[in-house]
N, CA, C and O atoms as a DFTB+ gen file, in Angstrom:
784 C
 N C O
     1  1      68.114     174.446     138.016
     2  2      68.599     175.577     137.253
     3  2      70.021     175.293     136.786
     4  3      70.818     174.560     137.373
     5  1      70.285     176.102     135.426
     6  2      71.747     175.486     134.947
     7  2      72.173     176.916     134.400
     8  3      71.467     177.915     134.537
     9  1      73.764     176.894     133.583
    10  2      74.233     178.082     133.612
    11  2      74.575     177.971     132.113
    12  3      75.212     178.870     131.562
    13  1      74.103     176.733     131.361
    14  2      74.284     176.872     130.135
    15  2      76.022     176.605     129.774
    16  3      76.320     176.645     128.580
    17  1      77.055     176.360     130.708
    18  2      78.195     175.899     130.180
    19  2      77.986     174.812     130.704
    20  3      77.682     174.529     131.863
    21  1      78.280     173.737     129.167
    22  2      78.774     172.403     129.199
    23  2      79.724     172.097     130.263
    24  3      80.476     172.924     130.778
    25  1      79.619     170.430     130.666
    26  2      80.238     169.681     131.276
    27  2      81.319     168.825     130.696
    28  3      82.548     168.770     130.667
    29  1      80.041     168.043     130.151
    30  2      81.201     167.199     129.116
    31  2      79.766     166.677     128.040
    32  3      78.586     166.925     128.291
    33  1      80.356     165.813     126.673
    34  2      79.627     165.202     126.340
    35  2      79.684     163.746     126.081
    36  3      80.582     162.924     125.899
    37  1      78.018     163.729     126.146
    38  2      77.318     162.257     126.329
    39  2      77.223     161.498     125.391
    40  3      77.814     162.045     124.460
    41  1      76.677     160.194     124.953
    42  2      76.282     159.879     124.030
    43  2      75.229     158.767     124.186
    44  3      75.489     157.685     124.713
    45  1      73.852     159.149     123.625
    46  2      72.732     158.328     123.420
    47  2      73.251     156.866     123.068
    48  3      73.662     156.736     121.915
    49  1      73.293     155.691     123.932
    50  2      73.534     154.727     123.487
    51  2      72.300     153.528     123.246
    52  3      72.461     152.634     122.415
    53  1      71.205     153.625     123.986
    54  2      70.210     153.006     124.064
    55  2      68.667     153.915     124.242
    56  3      68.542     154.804     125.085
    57  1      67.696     153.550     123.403
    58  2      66.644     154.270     123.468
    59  2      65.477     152.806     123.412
    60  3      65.539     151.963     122.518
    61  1      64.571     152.767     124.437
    62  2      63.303     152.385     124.636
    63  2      61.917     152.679     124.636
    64  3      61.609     153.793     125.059
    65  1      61.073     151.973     124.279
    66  2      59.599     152.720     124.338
    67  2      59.352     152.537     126.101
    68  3      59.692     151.582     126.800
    69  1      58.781     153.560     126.435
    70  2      58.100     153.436     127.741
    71  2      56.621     154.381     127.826
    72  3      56.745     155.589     128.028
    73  1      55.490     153.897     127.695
    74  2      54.067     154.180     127.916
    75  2      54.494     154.557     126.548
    76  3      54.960     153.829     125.672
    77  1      54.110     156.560     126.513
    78  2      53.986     157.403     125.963
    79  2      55.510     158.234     125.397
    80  3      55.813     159.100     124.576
    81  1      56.265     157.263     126.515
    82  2      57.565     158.464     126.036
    83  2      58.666     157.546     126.128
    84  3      58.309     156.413     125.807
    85  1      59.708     157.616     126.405
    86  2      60.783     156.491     126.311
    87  2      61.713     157.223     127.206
    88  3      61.626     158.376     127.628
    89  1      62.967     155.974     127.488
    90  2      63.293     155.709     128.749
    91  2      65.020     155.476     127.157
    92  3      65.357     154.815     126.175
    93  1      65.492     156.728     128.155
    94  2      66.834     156.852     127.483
    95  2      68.399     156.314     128.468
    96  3      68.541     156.556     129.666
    97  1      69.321     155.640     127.686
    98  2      70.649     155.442     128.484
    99  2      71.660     156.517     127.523
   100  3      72.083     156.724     126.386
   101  1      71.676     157.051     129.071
   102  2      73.264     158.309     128.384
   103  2      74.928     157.419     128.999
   104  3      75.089     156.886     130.097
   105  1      75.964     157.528     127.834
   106  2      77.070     156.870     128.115
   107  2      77.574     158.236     128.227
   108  3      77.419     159.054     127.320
   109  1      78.399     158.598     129.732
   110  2      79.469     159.750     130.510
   111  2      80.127     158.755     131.359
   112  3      80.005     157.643     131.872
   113  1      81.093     160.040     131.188
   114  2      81.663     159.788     132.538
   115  2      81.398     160.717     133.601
   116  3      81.887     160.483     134.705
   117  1      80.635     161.820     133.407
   118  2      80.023     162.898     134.637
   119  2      79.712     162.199     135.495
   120  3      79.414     161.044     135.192
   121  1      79.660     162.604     136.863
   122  2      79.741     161.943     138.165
   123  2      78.139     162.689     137.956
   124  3      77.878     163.836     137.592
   125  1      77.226     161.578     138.330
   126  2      75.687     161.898     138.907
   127  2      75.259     161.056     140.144
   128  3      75.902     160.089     140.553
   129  1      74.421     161.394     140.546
   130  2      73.440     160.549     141.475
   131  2      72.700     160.431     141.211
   132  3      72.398     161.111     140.230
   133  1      71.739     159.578     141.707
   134  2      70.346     159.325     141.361
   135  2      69.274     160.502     141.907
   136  3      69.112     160.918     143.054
   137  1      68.819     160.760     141.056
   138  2      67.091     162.142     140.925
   139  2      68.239     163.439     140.356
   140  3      67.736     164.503     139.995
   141  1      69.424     163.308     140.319
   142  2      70.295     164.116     139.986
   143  2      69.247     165.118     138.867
   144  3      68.319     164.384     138.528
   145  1      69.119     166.318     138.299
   146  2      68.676     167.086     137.080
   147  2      69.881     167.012     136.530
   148  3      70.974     167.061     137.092
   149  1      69.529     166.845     134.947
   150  2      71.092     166.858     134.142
   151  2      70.106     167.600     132.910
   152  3      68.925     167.408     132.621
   153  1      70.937     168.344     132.443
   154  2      70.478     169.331     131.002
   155  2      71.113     168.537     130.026
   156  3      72.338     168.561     129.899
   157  1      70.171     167.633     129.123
   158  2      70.995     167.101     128.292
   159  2      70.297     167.899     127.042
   160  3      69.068     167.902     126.983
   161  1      71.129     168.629     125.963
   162  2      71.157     168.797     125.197
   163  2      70.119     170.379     125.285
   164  3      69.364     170.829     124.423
   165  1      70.446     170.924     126.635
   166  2      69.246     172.163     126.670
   167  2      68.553     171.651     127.540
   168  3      68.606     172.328     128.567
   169  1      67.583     170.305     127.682
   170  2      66.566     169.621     128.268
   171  2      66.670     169.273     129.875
   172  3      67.432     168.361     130.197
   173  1      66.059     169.846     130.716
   174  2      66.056     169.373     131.886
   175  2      65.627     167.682     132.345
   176  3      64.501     167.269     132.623
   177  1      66.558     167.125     132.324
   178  2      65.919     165.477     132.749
   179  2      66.209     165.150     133.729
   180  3      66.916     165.981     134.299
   181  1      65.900     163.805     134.581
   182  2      66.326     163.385     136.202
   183  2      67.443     161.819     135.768
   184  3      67.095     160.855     135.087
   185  1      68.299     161.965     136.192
   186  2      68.922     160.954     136.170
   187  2      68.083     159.429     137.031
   188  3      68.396     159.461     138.221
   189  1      67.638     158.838     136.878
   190  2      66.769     157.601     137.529
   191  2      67.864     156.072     138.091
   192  3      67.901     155.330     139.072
   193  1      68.477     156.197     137.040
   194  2      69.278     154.797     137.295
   195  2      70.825     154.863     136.879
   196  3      71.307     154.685     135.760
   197  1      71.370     155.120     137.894
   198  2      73.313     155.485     137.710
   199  2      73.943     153.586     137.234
   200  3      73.856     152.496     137.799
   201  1      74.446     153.995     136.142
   202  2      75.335     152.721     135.804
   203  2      77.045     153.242     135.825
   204  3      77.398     154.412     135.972
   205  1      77.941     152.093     135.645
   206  2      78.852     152.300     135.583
   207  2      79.900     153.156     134.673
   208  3      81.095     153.375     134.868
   209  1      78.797     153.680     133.308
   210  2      79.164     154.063     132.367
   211  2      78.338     155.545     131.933
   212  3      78.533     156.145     130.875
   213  1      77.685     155.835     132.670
   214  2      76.475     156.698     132.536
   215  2      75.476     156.383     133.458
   216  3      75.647     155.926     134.588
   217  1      73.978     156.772     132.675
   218  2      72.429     156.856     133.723
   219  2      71.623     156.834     132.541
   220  3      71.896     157.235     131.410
   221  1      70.389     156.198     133.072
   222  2      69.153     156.183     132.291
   223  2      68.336     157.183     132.567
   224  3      68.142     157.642     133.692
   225  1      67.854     157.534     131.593
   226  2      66.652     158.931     131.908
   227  2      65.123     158.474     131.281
   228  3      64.998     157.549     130.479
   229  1      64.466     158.949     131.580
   230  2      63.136     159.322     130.961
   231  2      62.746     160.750     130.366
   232  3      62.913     161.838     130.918
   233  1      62.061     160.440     128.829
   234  2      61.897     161.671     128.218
   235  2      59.827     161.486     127.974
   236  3      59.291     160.681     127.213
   237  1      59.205     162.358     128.755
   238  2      57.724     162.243     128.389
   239  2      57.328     162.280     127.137
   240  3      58.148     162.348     126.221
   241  1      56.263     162.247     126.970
   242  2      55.508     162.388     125.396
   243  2      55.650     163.986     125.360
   244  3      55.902     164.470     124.257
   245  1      55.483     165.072     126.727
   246  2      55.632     166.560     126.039
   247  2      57.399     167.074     125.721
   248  3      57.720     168.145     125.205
   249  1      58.391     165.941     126.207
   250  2      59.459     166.221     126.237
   251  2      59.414     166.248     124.863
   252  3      59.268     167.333     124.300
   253  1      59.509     165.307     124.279
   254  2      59.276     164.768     122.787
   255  2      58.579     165.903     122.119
   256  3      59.025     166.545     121.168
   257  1      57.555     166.064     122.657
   258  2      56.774     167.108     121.307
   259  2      57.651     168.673     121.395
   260  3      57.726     169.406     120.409
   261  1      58.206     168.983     122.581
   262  2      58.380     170.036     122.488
   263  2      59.867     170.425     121.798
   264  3      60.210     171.476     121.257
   265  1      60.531     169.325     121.997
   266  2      62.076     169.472     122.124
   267  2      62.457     169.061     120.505
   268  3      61.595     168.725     119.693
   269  1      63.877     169.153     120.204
   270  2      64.336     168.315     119.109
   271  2      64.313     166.943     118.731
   272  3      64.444     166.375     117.647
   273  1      64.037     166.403     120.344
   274  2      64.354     164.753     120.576
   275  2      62.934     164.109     119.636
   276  3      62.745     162.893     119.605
   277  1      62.077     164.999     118.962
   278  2      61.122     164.592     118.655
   279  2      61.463     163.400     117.050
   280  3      61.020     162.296     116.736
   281  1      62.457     164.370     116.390
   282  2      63.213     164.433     115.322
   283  2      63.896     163.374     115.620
   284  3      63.469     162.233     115.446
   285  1      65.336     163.733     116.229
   286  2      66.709     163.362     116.620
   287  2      66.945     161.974     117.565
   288  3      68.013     161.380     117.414
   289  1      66.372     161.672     118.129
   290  2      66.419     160.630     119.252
   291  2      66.534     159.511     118.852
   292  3      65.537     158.926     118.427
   293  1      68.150     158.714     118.881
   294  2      68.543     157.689     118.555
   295  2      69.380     157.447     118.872
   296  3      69.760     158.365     119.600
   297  1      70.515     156.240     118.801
   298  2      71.467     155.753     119.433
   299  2      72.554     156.213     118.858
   300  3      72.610     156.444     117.651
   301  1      73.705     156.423     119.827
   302  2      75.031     157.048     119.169
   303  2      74.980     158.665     118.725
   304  3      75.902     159.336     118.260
   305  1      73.866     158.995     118.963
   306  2      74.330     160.684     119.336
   307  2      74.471     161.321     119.799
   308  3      73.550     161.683     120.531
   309  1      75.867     162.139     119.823
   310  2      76.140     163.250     120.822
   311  2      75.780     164.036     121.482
   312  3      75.601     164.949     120.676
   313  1      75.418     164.540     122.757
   314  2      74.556     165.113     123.557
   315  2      75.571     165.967     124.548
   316  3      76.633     165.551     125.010
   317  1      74.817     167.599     124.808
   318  2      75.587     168.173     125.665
   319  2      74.883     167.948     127.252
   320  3      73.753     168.057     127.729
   321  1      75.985     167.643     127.659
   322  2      75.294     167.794     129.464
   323  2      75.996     168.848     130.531
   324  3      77.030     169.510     130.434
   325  1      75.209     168.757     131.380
   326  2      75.123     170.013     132.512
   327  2      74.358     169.590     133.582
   328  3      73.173     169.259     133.537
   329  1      75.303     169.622     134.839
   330  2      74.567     169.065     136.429
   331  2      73.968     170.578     136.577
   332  3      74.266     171.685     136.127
   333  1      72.972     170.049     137.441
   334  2      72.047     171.725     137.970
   335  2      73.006     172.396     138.641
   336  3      74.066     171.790     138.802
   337  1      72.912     173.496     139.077
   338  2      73.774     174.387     139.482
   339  2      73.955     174.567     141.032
   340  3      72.926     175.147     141.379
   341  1      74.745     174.363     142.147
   342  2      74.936     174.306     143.423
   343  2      74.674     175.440     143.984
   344  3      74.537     176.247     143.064
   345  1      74.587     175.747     144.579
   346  2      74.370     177.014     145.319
   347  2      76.201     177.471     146.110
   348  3      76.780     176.803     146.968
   349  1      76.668     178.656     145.511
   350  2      77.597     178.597     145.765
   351  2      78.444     178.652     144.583
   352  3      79.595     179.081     144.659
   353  1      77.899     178.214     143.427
   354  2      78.553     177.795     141.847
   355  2      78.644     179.176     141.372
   356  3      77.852     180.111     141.487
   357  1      79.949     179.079     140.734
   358  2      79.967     180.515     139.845
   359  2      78.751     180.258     138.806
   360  3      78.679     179.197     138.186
   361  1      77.780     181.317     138.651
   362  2      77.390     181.679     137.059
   363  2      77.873     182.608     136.015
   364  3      77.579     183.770     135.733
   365  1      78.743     181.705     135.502
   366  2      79.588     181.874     133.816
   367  2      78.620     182.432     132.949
   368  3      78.729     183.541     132.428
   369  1      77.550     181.552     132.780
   370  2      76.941     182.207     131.475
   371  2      75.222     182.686     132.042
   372  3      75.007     183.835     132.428
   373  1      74.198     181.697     132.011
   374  2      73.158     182.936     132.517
   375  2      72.010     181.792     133.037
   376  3      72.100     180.565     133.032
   377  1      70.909     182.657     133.481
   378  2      70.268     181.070     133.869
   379  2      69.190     180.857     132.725
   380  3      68.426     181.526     132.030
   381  1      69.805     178.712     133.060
   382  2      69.095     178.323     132.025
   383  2      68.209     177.314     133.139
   384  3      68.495     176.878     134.254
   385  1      67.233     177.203     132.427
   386  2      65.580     176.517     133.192
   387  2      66.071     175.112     132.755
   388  3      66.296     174.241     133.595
   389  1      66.247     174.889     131.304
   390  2      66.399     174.001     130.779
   391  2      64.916     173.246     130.295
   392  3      64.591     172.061     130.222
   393  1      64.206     174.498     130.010
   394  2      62.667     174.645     130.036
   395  2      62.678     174.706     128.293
   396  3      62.440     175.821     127.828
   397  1      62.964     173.470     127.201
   398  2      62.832     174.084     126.066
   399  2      61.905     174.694     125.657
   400  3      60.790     174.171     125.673
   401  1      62.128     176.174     125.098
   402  2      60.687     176.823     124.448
   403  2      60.627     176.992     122.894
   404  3      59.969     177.840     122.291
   405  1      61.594     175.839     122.253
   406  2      61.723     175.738     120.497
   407  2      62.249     175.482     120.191
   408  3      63.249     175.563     120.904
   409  1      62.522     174.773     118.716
   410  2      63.371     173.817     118.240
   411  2      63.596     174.991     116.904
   412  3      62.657     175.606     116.399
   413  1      64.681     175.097     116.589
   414  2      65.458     176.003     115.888
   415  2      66.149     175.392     114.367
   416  3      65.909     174.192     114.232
   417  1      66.640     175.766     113.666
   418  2      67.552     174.903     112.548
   419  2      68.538     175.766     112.214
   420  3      68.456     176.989     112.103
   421  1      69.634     174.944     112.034
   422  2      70.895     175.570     112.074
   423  2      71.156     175.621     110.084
   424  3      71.336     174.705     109.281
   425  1      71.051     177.291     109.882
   426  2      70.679     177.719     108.602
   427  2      72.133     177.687     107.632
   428  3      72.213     177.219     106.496
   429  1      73.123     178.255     108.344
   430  2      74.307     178.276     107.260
   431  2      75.195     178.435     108.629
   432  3      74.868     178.945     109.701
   433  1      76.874     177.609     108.085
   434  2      77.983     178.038     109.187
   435  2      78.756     179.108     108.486
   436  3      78.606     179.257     107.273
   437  1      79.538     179.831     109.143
   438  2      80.371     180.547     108.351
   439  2      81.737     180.542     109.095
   440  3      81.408     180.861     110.237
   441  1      83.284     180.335     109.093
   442  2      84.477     180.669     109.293
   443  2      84.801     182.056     109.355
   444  3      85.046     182.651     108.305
   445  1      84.836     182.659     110.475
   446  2      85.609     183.780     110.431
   447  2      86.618     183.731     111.245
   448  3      86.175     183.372     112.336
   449  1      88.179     183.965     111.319
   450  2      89.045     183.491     112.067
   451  2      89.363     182.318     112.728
   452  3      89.382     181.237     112.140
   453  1      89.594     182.433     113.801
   454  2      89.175     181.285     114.983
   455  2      87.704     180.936     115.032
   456  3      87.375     179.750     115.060
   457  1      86.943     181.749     115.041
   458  2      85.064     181.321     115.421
   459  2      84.827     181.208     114.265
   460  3      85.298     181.562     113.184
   461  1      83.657     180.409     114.822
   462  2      82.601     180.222     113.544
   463  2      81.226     180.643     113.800
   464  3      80.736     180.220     114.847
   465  1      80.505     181.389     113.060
   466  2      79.682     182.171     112.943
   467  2      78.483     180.755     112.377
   468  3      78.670     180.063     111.376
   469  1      77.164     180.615     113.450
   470  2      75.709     179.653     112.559
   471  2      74.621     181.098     112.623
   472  3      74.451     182.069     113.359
   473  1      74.077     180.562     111.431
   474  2      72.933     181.035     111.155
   475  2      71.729     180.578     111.598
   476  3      71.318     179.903     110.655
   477  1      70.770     180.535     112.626
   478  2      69.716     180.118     113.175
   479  2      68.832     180.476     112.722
   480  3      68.873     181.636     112.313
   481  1      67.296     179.533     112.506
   482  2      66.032     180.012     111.994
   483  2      65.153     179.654     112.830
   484  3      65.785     178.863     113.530
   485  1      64.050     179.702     113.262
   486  2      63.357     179.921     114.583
   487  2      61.985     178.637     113.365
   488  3      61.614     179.134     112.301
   489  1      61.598     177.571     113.633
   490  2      60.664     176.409     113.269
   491  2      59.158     177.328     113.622
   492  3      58.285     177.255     112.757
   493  1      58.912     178.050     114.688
   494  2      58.183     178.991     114.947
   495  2      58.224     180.333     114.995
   496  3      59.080     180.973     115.605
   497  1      57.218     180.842     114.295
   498  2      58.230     182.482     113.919
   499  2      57.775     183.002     115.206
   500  3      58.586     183.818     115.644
   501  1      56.488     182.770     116.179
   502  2      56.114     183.328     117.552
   503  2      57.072     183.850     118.252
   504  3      57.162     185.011     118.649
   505  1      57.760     183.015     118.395
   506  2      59.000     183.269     119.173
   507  2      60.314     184.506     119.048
   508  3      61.219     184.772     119.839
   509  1      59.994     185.039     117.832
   510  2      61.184     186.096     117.198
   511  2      61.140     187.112     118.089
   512  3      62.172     187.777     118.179
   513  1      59.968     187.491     118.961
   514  2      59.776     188.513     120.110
   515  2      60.902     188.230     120.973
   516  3      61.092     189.189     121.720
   517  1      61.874     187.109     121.198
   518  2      62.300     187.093     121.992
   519  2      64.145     187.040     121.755
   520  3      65.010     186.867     122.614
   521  1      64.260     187.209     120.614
   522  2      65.383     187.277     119.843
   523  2      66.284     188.468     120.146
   524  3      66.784     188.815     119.076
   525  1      66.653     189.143     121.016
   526  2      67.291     190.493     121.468
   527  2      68.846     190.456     120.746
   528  3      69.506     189.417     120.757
   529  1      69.316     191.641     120.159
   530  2      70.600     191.919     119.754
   531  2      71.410     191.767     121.143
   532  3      70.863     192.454     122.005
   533  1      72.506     191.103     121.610
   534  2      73.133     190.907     122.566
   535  2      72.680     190.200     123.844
   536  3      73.362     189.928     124.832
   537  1      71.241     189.934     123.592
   538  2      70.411     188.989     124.330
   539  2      71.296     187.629     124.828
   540  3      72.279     187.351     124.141
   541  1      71.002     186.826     125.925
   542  2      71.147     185.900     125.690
   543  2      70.451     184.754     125.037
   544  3      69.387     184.940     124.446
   545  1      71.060     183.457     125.126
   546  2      69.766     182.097     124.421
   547  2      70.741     181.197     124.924
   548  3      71.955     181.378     125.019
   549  1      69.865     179.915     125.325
   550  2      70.477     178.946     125.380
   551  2      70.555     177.692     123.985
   552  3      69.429     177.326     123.648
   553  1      71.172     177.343     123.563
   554  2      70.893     176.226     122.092
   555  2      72.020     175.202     122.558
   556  3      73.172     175.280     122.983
   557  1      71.204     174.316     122.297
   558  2      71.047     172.823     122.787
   559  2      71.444     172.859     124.267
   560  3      71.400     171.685     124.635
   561  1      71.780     173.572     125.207
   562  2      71.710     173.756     126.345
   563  2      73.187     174.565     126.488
   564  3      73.917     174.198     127.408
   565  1      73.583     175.502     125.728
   566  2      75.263     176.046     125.509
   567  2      74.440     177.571     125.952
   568  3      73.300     177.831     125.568
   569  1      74.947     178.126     126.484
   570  2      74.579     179.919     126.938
   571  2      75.416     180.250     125.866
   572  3      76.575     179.865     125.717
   573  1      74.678     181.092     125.018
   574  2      75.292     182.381     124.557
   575  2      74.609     183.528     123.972
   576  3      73.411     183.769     124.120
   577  1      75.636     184.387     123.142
   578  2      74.692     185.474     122.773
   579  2      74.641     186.046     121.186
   580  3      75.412     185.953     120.232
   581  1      73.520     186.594     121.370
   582  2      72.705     186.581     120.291
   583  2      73.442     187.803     119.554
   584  3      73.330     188.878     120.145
   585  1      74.251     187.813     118.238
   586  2      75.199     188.561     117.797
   587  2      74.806     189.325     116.740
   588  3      75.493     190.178     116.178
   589  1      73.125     188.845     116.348
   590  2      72.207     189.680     114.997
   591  2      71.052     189.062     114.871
   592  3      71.076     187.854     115.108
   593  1      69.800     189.651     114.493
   594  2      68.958     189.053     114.791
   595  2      67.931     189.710     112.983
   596  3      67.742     190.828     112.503
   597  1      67.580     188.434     112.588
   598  2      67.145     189.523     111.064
   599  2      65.610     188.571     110.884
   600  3      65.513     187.557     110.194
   601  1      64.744     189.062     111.514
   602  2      62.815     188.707     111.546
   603  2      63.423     187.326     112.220
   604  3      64.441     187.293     112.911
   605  1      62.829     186.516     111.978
   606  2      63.178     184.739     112.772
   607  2      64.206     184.222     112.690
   608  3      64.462     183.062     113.014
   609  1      65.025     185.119     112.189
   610  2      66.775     183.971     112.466
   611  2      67.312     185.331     113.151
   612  3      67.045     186.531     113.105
   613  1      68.378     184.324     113.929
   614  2      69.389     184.668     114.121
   615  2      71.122     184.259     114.043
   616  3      71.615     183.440     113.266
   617  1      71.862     185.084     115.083
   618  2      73.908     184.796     114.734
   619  2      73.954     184.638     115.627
   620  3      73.278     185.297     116.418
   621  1      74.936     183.487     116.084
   622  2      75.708     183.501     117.302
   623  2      77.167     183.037     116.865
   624  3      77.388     182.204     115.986
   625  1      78.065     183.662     117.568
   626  2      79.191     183.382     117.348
   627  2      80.325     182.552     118.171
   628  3      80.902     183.001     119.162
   629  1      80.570     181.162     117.553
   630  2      81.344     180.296     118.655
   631  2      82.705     180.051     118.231
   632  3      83.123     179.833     117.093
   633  1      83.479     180.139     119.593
   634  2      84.745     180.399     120.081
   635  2      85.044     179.149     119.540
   636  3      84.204     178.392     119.054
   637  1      86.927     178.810     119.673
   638  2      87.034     177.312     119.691
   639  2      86.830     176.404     120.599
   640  3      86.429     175.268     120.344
   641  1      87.136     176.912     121.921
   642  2      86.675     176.081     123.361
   643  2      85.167     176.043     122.945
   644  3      84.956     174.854     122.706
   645  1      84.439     176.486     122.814
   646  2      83.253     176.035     122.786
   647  2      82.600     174.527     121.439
   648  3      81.954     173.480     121.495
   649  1      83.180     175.214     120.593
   650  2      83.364     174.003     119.924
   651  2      84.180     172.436     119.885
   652  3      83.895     171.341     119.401
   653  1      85.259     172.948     120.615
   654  2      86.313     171.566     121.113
   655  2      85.625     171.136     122.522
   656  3      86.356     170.225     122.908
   657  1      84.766     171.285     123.338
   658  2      84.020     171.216     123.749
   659  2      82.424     170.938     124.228
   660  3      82.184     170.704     125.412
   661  1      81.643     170.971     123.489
   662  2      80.447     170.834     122.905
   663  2      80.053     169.556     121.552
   664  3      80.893     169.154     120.747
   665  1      78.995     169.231     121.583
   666  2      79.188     168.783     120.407
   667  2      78.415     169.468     118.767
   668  3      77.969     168.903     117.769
   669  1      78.560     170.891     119.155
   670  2      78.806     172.035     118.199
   671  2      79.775     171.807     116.872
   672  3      79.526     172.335     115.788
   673  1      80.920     170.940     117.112
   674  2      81.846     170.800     116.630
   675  2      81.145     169.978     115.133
   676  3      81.410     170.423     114.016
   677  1      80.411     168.980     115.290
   678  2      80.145     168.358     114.487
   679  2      78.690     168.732     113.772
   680  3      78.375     168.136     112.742
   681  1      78.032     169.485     114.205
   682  2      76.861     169.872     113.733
   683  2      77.151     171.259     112.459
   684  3      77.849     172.272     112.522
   685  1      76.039     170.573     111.108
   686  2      75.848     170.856     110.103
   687  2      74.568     171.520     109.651
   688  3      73.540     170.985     110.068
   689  1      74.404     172.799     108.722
   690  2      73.231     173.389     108.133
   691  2      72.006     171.700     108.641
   692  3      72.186     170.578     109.115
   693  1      70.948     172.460     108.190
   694  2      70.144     171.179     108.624
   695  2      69.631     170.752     109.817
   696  3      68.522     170.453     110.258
   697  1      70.874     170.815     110.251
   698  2      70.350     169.861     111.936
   699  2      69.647     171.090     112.702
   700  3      69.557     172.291     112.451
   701  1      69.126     170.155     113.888
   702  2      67.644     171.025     114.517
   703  2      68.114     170.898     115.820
   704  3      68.719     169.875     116.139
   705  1      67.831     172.199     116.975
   706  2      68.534     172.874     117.869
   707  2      67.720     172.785     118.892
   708  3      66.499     172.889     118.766
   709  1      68.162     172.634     119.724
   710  2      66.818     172.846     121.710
   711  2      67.048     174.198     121.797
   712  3      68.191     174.419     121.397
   713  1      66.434     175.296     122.167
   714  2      66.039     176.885     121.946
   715  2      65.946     177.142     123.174
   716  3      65.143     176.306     123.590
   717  1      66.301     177.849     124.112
   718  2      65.530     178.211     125.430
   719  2      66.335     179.644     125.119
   720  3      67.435     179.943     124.656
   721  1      65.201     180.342     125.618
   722  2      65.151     181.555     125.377
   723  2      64.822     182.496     127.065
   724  3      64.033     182.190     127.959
   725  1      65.741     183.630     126.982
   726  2      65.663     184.487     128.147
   727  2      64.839     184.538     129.403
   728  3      64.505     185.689     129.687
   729  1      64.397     183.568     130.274
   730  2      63.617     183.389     131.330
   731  2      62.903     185.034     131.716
   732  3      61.678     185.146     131.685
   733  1      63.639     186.048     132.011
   734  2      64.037     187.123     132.769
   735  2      63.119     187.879     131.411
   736  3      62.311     188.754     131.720
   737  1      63.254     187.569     130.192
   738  2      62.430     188.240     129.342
   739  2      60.832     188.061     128.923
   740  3      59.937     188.703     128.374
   741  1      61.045     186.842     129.506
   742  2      59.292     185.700     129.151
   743  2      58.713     186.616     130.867
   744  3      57.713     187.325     130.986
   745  1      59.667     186.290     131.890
   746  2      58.503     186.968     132.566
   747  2      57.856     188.250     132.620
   748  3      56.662     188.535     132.716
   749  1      59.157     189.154     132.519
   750  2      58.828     190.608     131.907
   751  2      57.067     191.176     131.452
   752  3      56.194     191.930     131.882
   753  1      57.396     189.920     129.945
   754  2      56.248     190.137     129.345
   755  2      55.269     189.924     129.769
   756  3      54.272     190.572     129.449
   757  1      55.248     188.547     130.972
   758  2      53.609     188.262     131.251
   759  2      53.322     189.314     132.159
   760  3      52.162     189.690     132.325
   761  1      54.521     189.948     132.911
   762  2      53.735     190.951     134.219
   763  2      53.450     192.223     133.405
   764  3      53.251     193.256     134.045
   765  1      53.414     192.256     132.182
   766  2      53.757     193.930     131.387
   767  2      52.650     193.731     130.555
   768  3      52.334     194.708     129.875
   769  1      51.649     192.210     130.376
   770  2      50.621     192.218     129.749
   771  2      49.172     192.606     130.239
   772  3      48.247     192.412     129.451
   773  1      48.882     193.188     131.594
   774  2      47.742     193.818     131.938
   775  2      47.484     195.358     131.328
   776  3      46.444     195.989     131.141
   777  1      48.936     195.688     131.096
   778  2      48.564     197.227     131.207
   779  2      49.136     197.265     129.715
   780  3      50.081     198.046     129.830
   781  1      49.099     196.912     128.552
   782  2      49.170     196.685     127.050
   783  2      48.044     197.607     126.883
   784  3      47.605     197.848     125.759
């Protein structure tokens, strides 16, 4: 389990085929161990092999289908990470599974003051059920909240720490987002679907 605030960021330096899915090297300096869970980019993965410069991961064939990495997965790109959460750890922002449930596209930025305001569009409109005004969401594995919500898109509004921070900073209309959406709301629904 993770809390959706970044650590630091990574960067994809090496990508391999392995079976069905491939076998990724992240360059950090985050302190991991080995079987460590690390949220890279939203994505729950296991750290397998600690190097001096980072760790190698494995991403399955459903990691791939489900996530952005389906798209995106290549060398030299920026990635947010996050160690699982200790017991004992403050939770800052909210819990994240790191369970992606959609890949999103980042529709328009906008400048207002200090923040900057993205426009999100949901790749699956299924999912808009879960879009709450002040809701939370996790995107690319960052907690925050949901500031307007209009049929399948939505606003979120980011601070500058979050952007000097993240690699938010560099992302443009276009690019495609890891989605995890309200745990606490997905279950809701399944225990609230007998009596519909």
């Amino acid at each position: 389990m993770f809390t959706g605030l970044v650590e630091a960021v990574g960067k994809i330096v090496d990508v391999r085929p392995a079976g069905t899915g491939k076998r990724v090297r992240i360059a950090t300096d985050l302190e991991v161990a080995p079987g460590d869970s690390i949220a890279v980019d939203g994505t729950c993965l296991t750290a397998e092999e600690l190097l001096t410069d980072g760790f190698w991961t494995y991403m399955s064939a459903e990691t791939l289908k489900v996530t952005k990495f389906r798209f995106t997965l290549r060398k030299n790109v920026e990635v947010n990470l996050e160690r699982a959460l200790a017991v004992g750890d403050r939770l800052g922002g909210h819990f994240v599974l790191g369970h992606v449930d959609a890949v999103g596209k980042l529709l328009s930025t906008k400048r207002e003051s200090e923040s900057v305001i993205w426009n999100i569009g949901l790749t699956d409109t299924s999912f808009s059920k879960y879009l709450v005004y002040k809701g939370s969401i996790a995107v690319d594995g960052v907690s925050l909240t949901i500031n307007s919500v209009s049929g399948s898109s939505f606003s979120i509004r980011l601070i500058p720490f979050t952007l000097s921070h993240t690699t938010f900073g560099h992302r443009r209309p276009g690019d495609l987002l890891n989605l995890e959406f309200d745990v606490i709301a997905k279950y809701v629904e399944k225990l609230m679907a007998p009596y519909r």
